[in-house]
N, C-alpha and C positions, 0 to 999 in steps of 0.2 A: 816369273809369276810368283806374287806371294800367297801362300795358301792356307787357306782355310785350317786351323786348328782344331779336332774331334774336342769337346768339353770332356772332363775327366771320365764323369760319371758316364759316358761311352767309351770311352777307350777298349772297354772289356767285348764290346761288342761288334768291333773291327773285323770285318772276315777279309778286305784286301783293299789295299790299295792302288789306284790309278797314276796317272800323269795329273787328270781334270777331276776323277771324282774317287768317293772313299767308297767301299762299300759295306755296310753294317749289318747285321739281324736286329729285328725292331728291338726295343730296348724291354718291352710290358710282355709279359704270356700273352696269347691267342690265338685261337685254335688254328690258327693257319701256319701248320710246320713250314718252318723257314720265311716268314715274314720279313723283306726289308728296306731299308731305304739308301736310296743312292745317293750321298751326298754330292753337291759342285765343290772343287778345293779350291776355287776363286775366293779371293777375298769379296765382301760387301756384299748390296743388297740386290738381289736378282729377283723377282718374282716369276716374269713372264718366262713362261719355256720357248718364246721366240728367241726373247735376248740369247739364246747361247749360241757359241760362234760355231762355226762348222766343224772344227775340230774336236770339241766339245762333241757335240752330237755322235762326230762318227765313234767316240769313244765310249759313249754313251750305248751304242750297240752293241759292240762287245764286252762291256762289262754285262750286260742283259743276256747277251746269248753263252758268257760263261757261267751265272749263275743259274739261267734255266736248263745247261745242261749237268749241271751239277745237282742240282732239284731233281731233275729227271732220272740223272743214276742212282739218287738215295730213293725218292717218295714218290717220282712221278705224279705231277698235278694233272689236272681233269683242266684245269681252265687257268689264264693267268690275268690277275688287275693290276692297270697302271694307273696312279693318279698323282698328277702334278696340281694338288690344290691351295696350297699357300694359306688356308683356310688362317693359322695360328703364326702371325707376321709377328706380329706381338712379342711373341715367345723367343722367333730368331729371325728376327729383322728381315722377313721377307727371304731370304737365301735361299737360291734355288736345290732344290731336292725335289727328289719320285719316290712315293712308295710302290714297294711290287708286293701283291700279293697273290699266294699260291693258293688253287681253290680247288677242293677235294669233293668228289662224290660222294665218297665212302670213308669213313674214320681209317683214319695212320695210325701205326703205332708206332712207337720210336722210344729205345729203350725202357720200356715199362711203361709208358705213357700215353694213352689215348689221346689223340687228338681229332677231334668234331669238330667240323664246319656246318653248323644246323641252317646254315643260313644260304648254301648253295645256289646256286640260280640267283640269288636275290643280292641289294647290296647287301655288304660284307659288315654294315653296321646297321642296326646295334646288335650288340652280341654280350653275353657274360662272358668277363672275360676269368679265363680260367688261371687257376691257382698253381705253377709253378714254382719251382723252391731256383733261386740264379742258377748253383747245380746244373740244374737239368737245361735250361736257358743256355748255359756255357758248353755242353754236351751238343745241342745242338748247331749252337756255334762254330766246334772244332771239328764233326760232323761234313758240314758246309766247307769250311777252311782246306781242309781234306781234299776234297772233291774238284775244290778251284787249283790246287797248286800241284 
């Protein structure tokens, strides 16, 4: 299989890799500690989340249920979103990927850092997105990394 290459400007945000998919911390701040996307390491363009072959899928669960128990031993979320929207094809040719987002009652805090999800119950957009220095981005990151290995 040839596979999919992370673009530089993510590299940094790599918390592990699979056989079929990579998995990241979103790349922007927002308030949803540990926000990320799963990428496919298939080459080309995928949209539909039918197209993935079975083996794809079943691996696709346990990178899910490794980083939600990893989630769970750092921040413990209240609720968890999946969305496979393709919305930004444009941007990366369609390629298949999932975001996960972790969804909190009550404000985290994570080394010095408040994080609010004001948005609870409701979609997860639009939201301010809040002002993190990479730093702290990367703490989270290695946080996560931690937890998976």
């Amino acid at each position: 299989m040839s596979r999919h290459s992370i673009a530089p400007e993510y590299q940094w945000s790599i918390l592990k890799e699979y056989e079929y998919w990579t998995l990241l911390l979103y790349e922007k701040p927002s308030p949803f500690l540990g926000k990320a996307v799963i990428w496919l390491a298939r080459e080309g363009e995928m949209q539909r989340y039918s197209e993935l072959t079975l083996d794809e899928l079943k691996e696709l669960q346990i990178v899910l249920k490794e980083y939600e128990a990893a989630l769970e031993r750092l921040w413990k979320p209240d609720h968890m979103n999946y969305m496979w929207l393709g919305n930004l094809f444009n941007e990366h040719g369609g390629h298949g990927h999932m975001h996960v987002v972790p969804r909190y009652k009550n404000p985290r805090e994570f080394d010095g850092v408040e994080f609010v999800d004001s948005r609870y119950g409701k979609f997860h957009k639009p939201y301010d997105e809040p002002i993190f220095a990479r730093a702290q981005m990367e703490k989270v990151r290695d946080a996560i990394r931690q937890e998976l290995f």
